[in-house]
C-alpha positions in Angstrom: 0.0 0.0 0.0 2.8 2.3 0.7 4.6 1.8 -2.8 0.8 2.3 -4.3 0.8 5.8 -2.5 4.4 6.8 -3.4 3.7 5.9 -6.8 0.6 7.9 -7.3 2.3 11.1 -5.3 5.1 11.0 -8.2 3.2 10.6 -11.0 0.9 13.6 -9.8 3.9 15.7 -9.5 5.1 14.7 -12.9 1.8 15.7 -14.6 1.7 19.5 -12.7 5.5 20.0 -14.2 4.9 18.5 -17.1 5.2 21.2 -20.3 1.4 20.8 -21.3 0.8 24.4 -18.5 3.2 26.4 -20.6 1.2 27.2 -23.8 -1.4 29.0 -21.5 1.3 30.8 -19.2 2.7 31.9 -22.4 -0.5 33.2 -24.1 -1.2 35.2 -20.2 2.5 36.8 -21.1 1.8 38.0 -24.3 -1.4 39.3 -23.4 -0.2 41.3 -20.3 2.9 42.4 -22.5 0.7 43.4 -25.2 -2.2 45.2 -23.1 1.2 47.1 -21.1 2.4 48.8 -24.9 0.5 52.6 -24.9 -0.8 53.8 -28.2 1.0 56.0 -30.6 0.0 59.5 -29.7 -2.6 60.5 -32.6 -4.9 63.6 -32.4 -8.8 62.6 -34.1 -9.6 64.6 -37.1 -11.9 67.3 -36.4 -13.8 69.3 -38.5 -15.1 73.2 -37.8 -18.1 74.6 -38.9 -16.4 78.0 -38.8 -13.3 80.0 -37.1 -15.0 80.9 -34.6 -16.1 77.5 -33.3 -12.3 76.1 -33.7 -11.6 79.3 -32.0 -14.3 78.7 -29.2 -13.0 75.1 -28.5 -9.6 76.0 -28.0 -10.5 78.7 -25.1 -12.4 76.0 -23.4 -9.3 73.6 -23.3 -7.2 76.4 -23.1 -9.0 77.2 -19.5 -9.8 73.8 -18.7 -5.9 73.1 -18.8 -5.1 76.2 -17.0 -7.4 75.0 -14.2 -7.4 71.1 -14.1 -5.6 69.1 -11.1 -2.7 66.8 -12.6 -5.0 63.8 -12.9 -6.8 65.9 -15.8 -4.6 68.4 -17.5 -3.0 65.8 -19.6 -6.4 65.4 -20.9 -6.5 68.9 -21.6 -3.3 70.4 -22.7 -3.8 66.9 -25.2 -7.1 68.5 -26.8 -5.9 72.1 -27.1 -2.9 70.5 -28.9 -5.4 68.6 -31.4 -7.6 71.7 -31.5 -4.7 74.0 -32.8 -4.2 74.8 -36.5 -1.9 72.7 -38.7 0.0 75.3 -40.9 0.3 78.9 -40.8 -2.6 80.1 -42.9 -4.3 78.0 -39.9 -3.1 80.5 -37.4 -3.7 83.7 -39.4 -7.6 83.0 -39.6 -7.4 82.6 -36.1 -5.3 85.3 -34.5 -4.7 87.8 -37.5 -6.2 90.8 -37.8 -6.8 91.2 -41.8 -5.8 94.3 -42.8 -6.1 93.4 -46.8 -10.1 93.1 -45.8 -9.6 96.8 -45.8 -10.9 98.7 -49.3 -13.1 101.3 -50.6 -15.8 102.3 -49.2 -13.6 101.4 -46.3 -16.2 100.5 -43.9 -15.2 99.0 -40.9 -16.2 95.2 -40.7 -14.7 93.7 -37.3 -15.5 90.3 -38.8 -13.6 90.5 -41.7 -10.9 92.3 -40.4 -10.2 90.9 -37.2 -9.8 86.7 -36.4 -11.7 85.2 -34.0 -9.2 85.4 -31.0 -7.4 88.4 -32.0 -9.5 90.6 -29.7 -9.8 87.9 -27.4 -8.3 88.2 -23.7 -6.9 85.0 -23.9 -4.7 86.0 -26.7 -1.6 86.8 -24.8 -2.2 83.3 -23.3 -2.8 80.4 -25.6 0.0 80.9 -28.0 2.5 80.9 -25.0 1.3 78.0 -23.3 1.7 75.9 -26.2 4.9 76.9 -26.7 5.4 75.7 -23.2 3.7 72.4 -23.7 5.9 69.4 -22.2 2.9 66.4 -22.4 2.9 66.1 -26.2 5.4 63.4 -27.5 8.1 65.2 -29.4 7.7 64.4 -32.8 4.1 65.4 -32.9 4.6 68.2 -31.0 7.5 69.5 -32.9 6.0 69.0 -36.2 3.0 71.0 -35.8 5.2 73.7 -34.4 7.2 73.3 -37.4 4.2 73.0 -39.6 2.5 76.6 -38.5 5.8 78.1 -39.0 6.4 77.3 -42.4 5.8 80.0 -44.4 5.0 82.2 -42.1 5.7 86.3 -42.0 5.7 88.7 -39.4 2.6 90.6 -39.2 2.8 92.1 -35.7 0.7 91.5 -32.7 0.5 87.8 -32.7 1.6 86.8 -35.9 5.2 87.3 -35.2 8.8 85.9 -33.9 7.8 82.0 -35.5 5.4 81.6 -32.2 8.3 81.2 -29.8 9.4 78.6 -31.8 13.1 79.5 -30.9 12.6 79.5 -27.2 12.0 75.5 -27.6 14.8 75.6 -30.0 17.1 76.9 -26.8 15.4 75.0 -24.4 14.9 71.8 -25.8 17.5 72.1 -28.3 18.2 68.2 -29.1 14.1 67.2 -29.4 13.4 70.1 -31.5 16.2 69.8 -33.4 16.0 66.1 -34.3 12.3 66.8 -35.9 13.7 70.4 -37.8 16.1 68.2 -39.1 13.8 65.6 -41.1 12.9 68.8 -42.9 14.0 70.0 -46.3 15.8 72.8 -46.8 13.2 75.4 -47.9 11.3 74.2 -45.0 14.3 74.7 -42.6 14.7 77.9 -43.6 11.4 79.6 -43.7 10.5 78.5 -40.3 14.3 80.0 -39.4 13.3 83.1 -41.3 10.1 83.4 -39.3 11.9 83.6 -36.6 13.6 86.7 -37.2 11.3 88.0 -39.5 9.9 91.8 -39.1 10.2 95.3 -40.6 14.2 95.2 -39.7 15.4 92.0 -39.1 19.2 94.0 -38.6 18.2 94.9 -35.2 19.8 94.1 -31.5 16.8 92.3 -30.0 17.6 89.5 -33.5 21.5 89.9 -32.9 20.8 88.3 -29.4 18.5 85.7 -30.1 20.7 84.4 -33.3 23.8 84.6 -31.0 22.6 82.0 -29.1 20.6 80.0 -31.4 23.9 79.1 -33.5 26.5 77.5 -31.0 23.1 75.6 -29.9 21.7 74.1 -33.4 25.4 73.9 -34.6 26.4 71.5 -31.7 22.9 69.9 -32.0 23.2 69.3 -35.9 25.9 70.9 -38.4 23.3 71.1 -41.2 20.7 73.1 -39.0 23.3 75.3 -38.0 24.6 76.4 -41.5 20.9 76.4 -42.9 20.8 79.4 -39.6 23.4 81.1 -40.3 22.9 81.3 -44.4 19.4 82.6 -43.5 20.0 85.1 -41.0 22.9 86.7 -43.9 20.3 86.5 -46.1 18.4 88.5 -44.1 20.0 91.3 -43.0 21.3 91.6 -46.9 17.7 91.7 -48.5 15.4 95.2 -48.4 12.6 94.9 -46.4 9.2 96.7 -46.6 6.8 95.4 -44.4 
């Protein structure tokens, strides 16, 4: 009786080793390593009735974020992202003010001559805070900077020094820098001429800025920092009438 009992205590210990459990602890691995992998960061395609209602969404998130607890101002700051424009025309018809609107008779039309959030109080406001923004991955972030910069010109008020573009440029030098660099040439260079971009480009507040722009981009990448410096000289040799 005691060999009977010895014998049926080894073969149940061979059949809980034995490799037929694997297949299942294997499929619980893959499924926990799987469900653990976040999503690409993507922004959902939205579509505006007008200006006005992109403008309109934006100054929700924009004081939603301002005023949400940690737990929900990624949410936020995410959806103001999304909610921005993705080129520069896209930024005009929201914070220009259109002074080409402006013909005989010469009646003034606030509607046609000014963009949604140009009068706004927020104004001084949005455009800052996302240049500040640290929750968006950097290549999406960084190309729709890039993207509302690109052939962009100053037109005072808020349509002016690339967006703070060059801030994140000296701040964040190696992130922004990496994404720039995808870019082609002309591309490269308008957003760099945006920068520095205004009635007289040759002027000390410029001087300072590119000073410390070029050792940055140079040591960052040797390309960005030529394609800097050749647009800058280009610059300051070209006659400009804003």
């Amino acid at each position: 009786m005691n060999h009977l009992l010895v014998s049926l205590s080894l073969i149940s210990l061979l059949i809980s080793c034995s490799p037929t459990s694997q297949p299942a602890q294997q499929a619980t691995e893959k499924l926990t390593e799987e469900t653990s992998v976040e999503k690409p960061f993507a922004c959902e395609e939205m579509e505006y009735a007008s200006n006005q209602a992109q403008a309109d969404s934006m100054m929700k998130y924009y004081e939603n974020a301002k005023a949400a607890d940690s737990a929900s101002k990624l949410m936020w700051e995410h959806k103001l992202f999304c909610a921005f424009p993705n080129s520069f025309e896209g930024m005009e018809q929201l914070f220009a003010f259109d002074d080409e609107s402006i013909g005989p008779p010469y009646k003034y039309d606030p509607e046609k001559e000014a963009a949604p959030l140009y009068h706004s109080d927020m104004i001084n406001g949005i455009i800052p805070y996302f240049g500040q923004l640290s929750s968006i991955p950097s290549e999406a972030y960084y190309n729709k900077y890039i993207d509302i910069n690109i052939n962009g010109n100053w037109q005072a008020d808020n349509i002016s020094d690339a967006f703070g573009f060059h801030k994140r440029l000296l701040n964040d030098t190696e992130a922004a820098c990496a994404v720039l660099g995808l870019r082609p040439v002309d591309e490269v260079k308008s957003v760099f001429h945006f920068i520095f971009d205004g009635p007289h480009p040759d002027n000390d507040h410029n001087k300072a800025i590119y000073k410390e722009l070029l050792p940055k981009v140079t040591a960052a990448s040797e390309r960005l920092g030529n394609l800097l410096a050749a647009t800058y000289d280009e610059m300051l040799a070209e006659d400009h009438s804003h």
